[in-house]
Each structure stands twice: as C-alpha cells, then as structure tokens.
C-alpha positions in Angstrom: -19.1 14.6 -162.8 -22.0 11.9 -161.4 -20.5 12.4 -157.8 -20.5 16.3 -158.4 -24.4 15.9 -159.2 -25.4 13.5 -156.8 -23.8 16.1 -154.1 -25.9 18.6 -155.4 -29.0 17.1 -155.2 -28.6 15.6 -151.9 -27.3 17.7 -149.7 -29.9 20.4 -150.4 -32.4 18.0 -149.4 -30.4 17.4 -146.2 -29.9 20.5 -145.2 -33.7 21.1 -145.5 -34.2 17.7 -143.3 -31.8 19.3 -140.8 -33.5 22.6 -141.0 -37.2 21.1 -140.1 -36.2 18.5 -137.4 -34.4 21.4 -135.4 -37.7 23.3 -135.9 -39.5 20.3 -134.9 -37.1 20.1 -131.7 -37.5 23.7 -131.2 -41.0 23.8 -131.1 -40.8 20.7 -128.8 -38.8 22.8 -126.6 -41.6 25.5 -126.8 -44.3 22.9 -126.0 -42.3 21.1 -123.3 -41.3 24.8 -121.2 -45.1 25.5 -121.6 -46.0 22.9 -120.2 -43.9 23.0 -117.2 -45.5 26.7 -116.9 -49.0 25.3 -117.0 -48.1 23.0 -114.7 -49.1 19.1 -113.1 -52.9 19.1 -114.7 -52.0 19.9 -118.1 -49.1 17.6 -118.4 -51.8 14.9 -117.5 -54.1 15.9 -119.3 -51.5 15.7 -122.2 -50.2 12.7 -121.2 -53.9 11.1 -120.5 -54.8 12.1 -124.3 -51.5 10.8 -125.6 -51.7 7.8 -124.2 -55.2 7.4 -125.5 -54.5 7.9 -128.6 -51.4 5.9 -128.9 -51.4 3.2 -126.5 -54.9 1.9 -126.7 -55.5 2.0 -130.2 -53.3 -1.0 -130.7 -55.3 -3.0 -129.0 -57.3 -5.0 -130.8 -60.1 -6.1 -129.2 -62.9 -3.5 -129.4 -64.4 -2.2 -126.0 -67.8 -4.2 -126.1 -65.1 -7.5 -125.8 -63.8 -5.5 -122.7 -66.7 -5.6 -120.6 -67.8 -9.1 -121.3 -67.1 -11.5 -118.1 -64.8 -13.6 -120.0 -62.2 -11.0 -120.2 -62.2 -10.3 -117.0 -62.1 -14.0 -115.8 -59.0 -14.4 -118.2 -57.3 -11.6 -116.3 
C-alpha cells in the first residue's frame, strides 16, 4: 500500500521532469540550428554575451581594481 502511493506521486512528477527537459533540449536544438543559419557573428555575439555574463561575474574584484597599476604589475 505505502509503495503503491509513493509510485503514484512520484512518477507523475518524473514524467513531467522528463517532459520539460526534452523541451528544454528541443528548443536547444531550435536555438542551436538557428544559429548555425545566422551564422559566425551571431554565434559570437552569443558567445561574447554569455561569457559576460557568466564568466566574469565571478570575479570578484570590481572593474575600478582592474585598472589600477597594481593589478597589472601583479600580472
């Protein structure tokens, strides 16, 4: 009886996980064939703003840091 209801309420909620990641990958798919329509300069400019966002935010030094001549000695 418990293992009967703990089926029931997780495998609904798996098959809905399963149902938005291949949406996810699907629209990834989408994304990825438009870009290789689109071409070399948008797939850098995506890339360009990804890696803005991403990468560089972990850094933790703010940009005024950056351009002081210490930094750039330390380099």
């Amino acid at each position: 009886m418990l293992i009967g209801k703990i089926e029931s309420k997780v495998y609904p909620k798996i098959f809905k996980y399963a149902i938005k990641c291949s949406i996810n990958y699907l629209w990834m798919a989408i994304m990825f064939s438009n870009l290789l329509k689109y071409g070399v300069l948008f797939t850098y400019i995506t890339l360009s703003a990804t890696y803005n966002s991403c990468g560089r935010k972990s850094d933790p030094t703010p940009p005024a840091d950056k351009r002081s001549p210490d930094k750039i000695v330390q380099k």
